[in-house]
C-alpha positions as CSV (number, residue, x, y, z in Angstrom):
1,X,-5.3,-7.4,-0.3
2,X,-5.6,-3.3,-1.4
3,X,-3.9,-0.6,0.2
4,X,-5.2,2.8,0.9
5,X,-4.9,3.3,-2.5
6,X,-6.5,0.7,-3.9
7,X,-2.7,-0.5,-5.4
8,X,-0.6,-2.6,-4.5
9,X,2.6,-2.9,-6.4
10,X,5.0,-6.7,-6.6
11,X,8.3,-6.0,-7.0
12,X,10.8,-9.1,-7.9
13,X,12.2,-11.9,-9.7
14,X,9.6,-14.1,-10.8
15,X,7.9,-12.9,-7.8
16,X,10.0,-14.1,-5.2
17,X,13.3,-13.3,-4.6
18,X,16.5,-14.1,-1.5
19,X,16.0,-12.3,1.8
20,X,18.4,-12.7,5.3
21,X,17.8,-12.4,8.8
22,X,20.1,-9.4,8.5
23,X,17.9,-7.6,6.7
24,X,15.5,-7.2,9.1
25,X,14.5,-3.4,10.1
26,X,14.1,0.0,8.2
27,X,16.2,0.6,5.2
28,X,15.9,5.3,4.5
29,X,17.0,7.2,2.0
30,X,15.4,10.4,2.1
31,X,17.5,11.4,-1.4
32,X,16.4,9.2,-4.2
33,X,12.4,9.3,-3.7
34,X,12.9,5.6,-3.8
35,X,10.5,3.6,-1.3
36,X,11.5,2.3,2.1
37,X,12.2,-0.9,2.6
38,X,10.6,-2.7,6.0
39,X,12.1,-6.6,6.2
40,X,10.3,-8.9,8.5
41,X,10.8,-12.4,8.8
42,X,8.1,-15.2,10.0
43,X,8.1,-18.6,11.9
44,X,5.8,-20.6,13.7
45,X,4.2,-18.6,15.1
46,X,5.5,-14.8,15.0
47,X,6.8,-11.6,13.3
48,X,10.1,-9.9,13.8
49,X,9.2,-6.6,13.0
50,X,10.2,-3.1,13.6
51,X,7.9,-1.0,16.1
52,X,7.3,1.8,13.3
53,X,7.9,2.6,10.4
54,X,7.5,5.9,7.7
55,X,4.7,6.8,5.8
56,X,4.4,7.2,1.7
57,X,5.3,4.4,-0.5
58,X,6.9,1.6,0.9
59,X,8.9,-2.0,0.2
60,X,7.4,-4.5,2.3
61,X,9.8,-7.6,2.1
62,X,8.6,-10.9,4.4
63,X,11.4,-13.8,4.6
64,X,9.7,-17.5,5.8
65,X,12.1,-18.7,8.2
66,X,9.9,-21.2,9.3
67,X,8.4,-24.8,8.7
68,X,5.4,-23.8,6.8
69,X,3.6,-21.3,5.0
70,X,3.3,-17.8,6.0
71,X,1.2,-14.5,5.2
72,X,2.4,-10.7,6.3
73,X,-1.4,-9.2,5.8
74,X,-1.8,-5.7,7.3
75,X,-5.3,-4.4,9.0
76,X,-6.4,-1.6,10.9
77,X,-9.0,-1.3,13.7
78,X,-11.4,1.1,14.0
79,X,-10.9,3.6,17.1
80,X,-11.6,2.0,20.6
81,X,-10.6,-1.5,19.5
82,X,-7.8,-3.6,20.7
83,X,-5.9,-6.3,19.0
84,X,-7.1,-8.9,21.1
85,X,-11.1,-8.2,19.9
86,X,-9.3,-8.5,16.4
87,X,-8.0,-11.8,17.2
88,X,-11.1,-13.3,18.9
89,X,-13.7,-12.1,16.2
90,X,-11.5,-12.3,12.9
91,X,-11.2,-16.2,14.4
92,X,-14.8,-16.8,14.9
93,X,-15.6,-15.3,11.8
94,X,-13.3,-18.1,9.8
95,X,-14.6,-21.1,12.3
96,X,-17.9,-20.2,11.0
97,X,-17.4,-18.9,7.7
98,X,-19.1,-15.8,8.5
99,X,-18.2,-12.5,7.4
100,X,-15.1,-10.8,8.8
101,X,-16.2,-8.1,11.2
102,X,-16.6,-4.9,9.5
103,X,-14.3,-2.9,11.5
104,X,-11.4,-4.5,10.5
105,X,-10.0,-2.5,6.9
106,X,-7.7,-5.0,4.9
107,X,-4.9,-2.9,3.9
108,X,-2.6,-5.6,1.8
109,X,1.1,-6.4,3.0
110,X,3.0,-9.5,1.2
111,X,1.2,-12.5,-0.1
112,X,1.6,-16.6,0.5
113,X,5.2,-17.3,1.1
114,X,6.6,-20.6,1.3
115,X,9.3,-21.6,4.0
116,X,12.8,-20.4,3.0
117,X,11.3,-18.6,0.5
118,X,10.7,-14.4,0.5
119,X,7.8,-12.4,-1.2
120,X,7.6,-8.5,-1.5
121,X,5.1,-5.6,-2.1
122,X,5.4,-2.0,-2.3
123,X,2.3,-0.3,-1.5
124,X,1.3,2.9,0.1
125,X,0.5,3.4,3.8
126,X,-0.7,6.6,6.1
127,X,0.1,8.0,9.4
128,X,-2.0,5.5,11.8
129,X,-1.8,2.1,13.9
130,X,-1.7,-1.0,12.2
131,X,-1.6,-4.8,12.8
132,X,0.5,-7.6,11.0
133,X,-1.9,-11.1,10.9
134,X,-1.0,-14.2,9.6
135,X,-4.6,-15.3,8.4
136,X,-3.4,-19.1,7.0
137,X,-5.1,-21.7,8.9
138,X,-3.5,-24.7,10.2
139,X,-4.9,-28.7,9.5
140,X,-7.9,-28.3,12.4
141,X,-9.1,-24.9,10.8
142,X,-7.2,-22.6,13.3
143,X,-5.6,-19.1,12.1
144,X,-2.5,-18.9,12.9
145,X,-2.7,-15.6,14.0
146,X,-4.5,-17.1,16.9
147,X,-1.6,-19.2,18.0
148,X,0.4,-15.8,18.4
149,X,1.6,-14.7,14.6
150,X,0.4,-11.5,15.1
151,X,2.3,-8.1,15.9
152,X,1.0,-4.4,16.0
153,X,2.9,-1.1,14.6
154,X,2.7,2.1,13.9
155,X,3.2,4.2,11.0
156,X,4.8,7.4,11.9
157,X,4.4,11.2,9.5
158,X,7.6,11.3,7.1
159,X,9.7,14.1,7.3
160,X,9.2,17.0,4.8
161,X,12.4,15.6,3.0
162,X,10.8,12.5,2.2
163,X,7.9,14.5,0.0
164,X,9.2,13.3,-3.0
165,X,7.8,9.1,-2.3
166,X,4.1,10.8,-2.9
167,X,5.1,9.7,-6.8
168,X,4.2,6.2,-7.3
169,X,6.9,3.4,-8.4
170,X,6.6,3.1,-12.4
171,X,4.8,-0.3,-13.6
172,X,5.4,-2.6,-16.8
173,X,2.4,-4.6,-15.7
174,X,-1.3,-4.0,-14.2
175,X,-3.4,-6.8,-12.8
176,X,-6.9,-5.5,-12.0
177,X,-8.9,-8.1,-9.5
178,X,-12.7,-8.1,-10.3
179,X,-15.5,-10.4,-8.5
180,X,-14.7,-12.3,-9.6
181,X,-11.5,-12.5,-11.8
182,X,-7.9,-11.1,-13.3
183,X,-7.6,-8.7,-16.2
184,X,-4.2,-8.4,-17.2
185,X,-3.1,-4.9,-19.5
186,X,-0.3,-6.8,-20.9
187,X,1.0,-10.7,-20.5
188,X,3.4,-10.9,-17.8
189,X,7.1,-11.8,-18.8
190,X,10.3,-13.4,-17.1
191,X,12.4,-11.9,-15.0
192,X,12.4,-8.4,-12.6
193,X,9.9,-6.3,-12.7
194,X,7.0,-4.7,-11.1
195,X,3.7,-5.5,-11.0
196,X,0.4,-3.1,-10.4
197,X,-2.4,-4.7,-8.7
198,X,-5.3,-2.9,-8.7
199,X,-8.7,-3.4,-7.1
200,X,-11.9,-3.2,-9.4
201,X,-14.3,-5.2,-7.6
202,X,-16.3,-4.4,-4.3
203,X,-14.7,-6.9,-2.4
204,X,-11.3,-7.4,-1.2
205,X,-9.6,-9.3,-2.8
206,X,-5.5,-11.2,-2.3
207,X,-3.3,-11.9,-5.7
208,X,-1.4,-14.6,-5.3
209,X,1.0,-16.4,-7.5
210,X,1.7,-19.8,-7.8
211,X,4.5,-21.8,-10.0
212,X,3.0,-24.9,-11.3
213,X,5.9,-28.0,-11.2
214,X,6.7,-29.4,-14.5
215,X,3.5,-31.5,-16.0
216,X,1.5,-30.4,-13.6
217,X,-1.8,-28.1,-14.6
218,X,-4.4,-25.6,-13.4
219,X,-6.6,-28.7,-12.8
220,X,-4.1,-30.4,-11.2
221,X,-4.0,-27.7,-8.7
222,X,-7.8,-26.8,-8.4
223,X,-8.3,-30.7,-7.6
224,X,-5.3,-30.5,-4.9
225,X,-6.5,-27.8,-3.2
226,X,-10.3,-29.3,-3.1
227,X,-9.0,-32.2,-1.5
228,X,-6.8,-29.9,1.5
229,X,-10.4,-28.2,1.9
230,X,-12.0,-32.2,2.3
231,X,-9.1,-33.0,4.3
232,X,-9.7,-30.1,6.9
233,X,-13.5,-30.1,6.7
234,X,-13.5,-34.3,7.7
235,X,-11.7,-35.0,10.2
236,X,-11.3,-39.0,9.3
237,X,-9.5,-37.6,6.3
238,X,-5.9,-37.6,7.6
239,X,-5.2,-35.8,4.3
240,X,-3.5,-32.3,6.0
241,X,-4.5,-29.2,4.2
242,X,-1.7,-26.9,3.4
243,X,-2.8,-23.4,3.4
């Protein structure tokens, strides 16, 4: 998913780091030019989150407190629609594999995360209204946003003293997404650090990463994942798709 600007930047410890139900809310500090940092938190099937929040650059930070996984994916509708349309059409579009109606802008928020487990992004957002989705789809094919994980808010003008966010957080790493793959400036190492993500194809696109178990390979995953898609797709398969 790309924000306004077409960057999305990960901030963490191999990508995934501790977050608490106390963190939820809007964390300011008008006097470092660091970003904001918004916390929600996700279960089956919802978002705490707050109402509004500033614009500029900001720390999005979504904490799985639920039974499976979760997705914090931000969109915006075009004048005159209502969250409801958004929910109806954005599901009809996935039952039938159709395209996702066109307006509907994709405007990134934090990726896949497992339960107990947190992931983060810092991206930049304008002054508008917005909508939180949870897009992963359940064993029968069914968004999950349609079962109620969804929550609207509003991004409010920043004060003049919070000019100084306009300047970007610095990167060690870029990740461009293409149609269709990565391109990486520099390998990615251990440990903190942040991560720019940058759009270069023509179509959205969502970065995800994934921490393969010991012995386990790229085919190993590719061939799990087909059989989750099998699994949905037949229903005398009672293999359950994940994600």
């Amino acid at each position: 998913m790309i924000s306004v600007r077409s960057i999305l930047l990960i901030s963490s410890i191999a990508l995934f780091s501790a977050c608490t139900a106390s963190d939820e809310g809007v964390q300011t500090d008008t006097t470092t030019g660091a970003p904001n940092v918004v916390s929600l938190t996700t279960t089956e099937y919802s978002f705490a989150a707050p109402d509004t929040v500033p614009s500029g650059w900001t720390t999005f930070r979504l904490a799985n407190h639920g039974g499976e996984i979760h997705y914090g994916h931000i969109v915006q509708l075009e004048p005159g629609r209502t969250v409801q349309e958004l929910v109806d059409a954005y599901a009809e579009a996935i039952r039938t594999s159709g395209p996702r109606p066109k307006w509907v802008t994709r405007f990134g928020g934090p990726g896949g995360t497992g339960p107990g487990d947190s992931s983060n992004v810092t991206q930049y957002l304008e002054p508008g209204s917005y909508v939180w989705i949870c897009p992963v789809e359940d064993s029968a094919g069914t968004p999950h946003f349609s079962k109620g994980e969804f929550k609207p808010f509003v991004v409010r003008a920043a004060s003049t003293r919070a000019a100084d966010r306009e300047a970007a957080p610095a990167a060690g790493t870029v990740i461009r997404l293409a149609d269709f793959s990565f391109a990486l400036d520099v390998p990615v190492r251990a440990g903190r650090q942040t991560i720019r993500v940058e759009n270069a194809g023509i179509e959205p696109h969502d970065l995800v990463v994934w921490k393969l178990a010991p012995g386990k390979t790229m085919e190993d995953n590719r061939a799990g994942r087909a059989v989750a898609h099998r699994a949905r797709d037949d229903p005398a398969d009672e293999r359950p798709m994940t994600m």
